[in-house]
C-alpha positions as CSV (number, residue, x, y, z in Angstrom):
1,X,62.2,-45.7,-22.0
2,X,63.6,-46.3,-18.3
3,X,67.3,-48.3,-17.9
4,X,67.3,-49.8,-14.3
5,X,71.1,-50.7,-12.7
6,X,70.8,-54.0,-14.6
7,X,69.9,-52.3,-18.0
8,X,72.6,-49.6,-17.5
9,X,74.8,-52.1,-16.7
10,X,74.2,-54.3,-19.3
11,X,74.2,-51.4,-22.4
12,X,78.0,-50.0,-20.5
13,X,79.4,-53.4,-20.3
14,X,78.0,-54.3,-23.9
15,X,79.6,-51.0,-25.3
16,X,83.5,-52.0,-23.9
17,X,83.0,-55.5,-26.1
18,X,81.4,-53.8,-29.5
19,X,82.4,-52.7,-32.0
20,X,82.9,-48.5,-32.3
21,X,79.3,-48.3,-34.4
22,X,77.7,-50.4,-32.1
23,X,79.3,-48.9,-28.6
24,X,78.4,-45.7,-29.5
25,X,74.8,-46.3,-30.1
26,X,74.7,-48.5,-26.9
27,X,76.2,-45.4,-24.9
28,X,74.4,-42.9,-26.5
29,X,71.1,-45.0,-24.5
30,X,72.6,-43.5,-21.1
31,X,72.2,-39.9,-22.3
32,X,68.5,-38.6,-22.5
33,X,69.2,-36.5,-25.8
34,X,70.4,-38.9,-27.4
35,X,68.4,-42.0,-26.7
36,X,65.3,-41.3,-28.9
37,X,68.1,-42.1,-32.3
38,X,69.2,-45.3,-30.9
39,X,66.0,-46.1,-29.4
40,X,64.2,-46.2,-33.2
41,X,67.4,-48.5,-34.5
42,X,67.0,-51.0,-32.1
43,X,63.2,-50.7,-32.7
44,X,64.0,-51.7,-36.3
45,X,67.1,-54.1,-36.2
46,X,67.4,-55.2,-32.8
47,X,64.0,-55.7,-31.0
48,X,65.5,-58.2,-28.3
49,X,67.7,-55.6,-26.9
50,X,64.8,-52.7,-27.2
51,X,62.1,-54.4,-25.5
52,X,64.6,-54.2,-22.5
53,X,63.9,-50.7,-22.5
54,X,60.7,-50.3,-22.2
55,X,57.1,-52.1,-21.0
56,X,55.6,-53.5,-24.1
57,X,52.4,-54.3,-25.5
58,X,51.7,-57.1,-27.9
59,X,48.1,-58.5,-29.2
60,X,48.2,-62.2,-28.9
61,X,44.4,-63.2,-29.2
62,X,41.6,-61.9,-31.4
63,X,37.8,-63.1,-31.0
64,X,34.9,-61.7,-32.9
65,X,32.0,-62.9,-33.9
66,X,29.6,-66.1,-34.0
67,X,29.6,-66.8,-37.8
68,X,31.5,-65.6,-41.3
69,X,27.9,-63.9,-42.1
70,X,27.0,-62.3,-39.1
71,X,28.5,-58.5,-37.7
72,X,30.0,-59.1,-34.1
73,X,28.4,-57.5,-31.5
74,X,31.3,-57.4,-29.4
75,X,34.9,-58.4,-29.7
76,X,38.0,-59.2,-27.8
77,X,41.6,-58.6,-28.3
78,X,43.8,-60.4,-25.3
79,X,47.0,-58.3,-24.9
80,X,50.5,-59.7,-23.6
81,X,52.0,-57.3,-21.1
82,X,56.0,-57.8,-20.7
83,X,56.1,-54.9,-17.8
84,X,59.3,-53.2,-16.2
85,X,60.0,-53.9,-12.9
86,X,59.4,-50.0,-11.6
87,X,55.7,-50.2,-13.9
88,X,52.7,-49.1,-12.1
89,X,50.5,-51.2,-13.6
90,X,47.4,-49.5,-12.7
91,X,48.3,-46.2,-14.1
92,X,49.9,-48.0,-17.7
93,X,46.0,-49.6,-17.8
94,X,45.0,-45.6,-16.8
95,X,47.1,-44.6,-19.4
96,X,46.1,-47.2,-21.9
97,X,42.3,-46.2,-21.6
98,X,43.6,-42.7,-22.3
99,X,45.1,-43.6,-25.5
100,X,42.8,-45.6,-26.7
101,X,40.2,-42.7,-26.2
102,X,36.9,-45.0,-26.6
103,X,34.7,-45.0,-23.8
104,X,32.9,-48.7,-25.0
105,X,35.9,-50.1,-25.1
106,X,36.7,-51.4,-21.5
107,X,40.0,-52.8,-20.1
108,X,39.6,-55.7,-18.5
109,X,42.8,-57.0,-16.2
110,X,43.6,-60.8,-16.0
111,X,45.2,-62.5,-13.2
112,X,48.9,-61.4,-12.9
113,X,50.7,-64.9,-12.9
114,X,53.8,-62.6,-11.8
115,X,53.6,-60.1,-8.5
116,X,55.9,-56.7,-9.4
117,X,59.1,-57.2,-8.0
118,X,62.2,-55.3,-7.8
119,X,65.3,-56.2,-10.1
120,X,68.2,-58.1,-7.9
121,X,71.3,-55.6,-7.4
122,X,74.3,-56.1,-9.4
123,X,76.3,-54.7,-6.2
124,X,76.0,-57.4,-3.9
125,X,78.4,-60.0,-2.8
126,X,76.7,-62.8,-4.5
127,X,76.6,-61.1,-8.0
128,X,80.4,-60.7,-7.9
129,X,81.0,-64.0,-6.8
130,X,78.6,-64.7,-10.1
131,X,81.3,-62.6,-12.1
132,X,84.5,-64.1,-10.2
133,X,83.4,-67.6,-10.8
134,X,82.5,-66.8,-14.9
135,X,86.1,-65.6,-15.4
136,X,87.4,-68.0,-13.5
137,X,86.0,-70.9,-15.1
138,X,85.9,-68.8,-19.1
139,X,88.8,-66.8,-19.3
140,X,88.7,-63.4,-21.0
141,X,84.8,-63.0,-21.1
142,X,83.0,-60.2,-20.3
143,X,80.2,-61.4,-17.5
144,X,76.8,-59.2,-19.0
145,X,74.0,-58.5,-16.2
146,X,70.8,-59.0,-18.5
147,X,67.5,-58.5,-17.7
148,X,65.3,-60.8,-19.6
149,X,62.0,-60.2,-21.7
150,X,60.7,-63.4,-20.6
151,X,58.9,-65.1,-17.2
152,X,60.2,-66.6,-14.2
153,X,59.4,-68.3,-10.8
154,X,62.3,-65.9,-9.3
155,X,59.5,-62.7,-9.5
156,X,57.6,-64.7,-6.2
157,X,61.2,-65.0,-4.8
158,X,61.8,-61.1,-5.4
159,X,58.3,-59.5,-4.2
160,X,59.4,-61.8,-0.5
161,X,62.8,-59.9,-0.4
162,X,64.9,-62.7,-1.4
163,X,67.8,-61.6,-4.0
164,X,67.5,-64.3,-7.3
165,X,69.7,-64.5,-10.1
166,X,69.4,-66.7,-13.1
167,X,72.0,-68.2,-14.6
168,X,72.4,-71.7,-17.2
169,X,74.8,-73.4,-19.2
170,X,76.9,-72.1,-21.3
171,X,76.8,-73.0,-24.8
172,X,78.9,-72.5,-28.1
173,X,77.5,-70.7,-30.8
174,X,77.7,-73.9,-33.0
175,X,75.4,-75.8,-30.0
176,X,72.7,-73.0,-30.5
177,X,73.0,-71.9,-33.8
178,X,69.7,-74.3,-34.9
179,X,68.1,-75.6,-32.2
180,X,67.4,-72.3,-29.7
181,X,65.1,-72.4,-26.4
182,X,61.7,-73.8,-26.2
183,X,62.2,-75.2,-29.9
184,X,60.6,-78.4,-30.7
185,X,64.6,-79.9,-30.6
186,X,65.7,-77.7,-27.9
187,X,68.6,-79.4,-26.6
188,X,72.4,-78.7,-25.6
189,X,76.0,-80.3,-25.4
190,X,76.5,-82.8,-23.0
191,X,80.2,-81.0,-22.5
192,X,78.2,-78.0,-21.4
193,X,75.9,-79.2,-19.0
194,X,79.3,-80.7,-17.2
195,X,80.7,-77.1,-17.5
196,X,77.3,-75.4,-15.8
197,X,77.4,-78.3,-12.9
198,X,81.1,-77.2,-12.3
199,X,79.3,-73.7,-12.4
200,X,76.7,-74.3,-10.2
201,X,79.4,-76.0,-7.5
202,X,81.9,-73.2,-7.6
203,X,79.3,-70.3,-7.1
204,X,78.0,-72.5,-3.5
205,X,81.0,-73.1,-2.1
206,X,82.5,-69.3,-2.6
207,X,79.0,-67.7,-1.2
208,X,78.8,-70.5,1.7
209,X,82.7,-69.8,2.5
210,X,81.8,-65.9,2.6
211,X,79.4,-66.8,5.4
């Protein structure tokens, strides 16, 4: 488990808008003795939130054999890699190979779509224009740095220096309750794409008046 300054802020920010069960299991992530506990009950009832935590490691794609009556030869298992932004990935392969303590089974890198970059800072002028422009525009919320699980095009934008943020639309709990991202009716209130284009034109003017 490693937190970086988006995952620290995230689980502190999360903790002032939970409930006392919940805040104190998020909090008790920022201490090293205690993390292990709350590390195994996100394991088990909140995997979203604990794969934040950590690089993981998730067969994907089996292939064996030529035939139902013939013993494979060899096999392949093709593993997704969701890495931290700090992972050396050389030495988590080194260390894989370790664990796996088979010398015929061989680890075979594929292309990295995604070059390791650094996380974007939550202390810089454009994040808190980010924050001023959320509670501006939605009154009362609590603006969460997250760090996602998932890919983006803003890793080639990181590794060249350049500070990305992503950001989209908000969208009521009833607008996403059945038909969630990359589902085959993914799809969202017209009211909320309006909101996120009044979004989109407050952040610009803000961080081009700053310079």
């Amino acid at each position: 488990m490693r937190l970086n300054d988006t995952t620290r802020s995230y689980f502190e920010k999360l903790a002032t808008i939970s409930s006392p069960e919940d805040a104190a299991r998020y909090n008790s992530l920022l201490d090293p003795k205690t993390a292990p506990a709350a590390e195994r009950y996100l394991a088990e009832h909140d995997p979203s939130r604990y794969s934040m935590l950590r690089t993981s490691i998730v067969p994907t794609m089996l292939k064996a054999g030529i035939g139902p009556n013939v013993i494979p030869s060899e096999a392949e298992a093709t593993i997704d890699i969701r890495a931290l932004p700090d992972e050396n990935v050389p030495q988590f392969f080194a260390e894989m190979t370790k664990k796996i303590g088979d010398p015929a089974i061989k680890i075979a890198p594929l292309p990295i779509a995604h070059p390791p970059s650094p996380p974007s800072s939550v202390n810089t002028e454009m994040y808190r224009i980010l924050e001023q422009v959320s509670k501006k525009m939605y009154p009362g919320v609590t603006v969460l740095p997250t760090m996602t699980t998932g890919s983006s095009d803003k890793a080639q934008l990181r590794a060249k220096g350049m500070l990305s943020y992503g950001i989209g639309p908000y969208a009521s709990e009833a607008d996403t309750a059945q038909y969630g991202a990359h589902g085959d009716v993914e799809r969202l209130l017209e009211s909320s794409l309006y909101n996120f284009v009044e979004f989109d034109w407050n952040v610009v003017t803000e961080v081009a008046a700053k310079k």
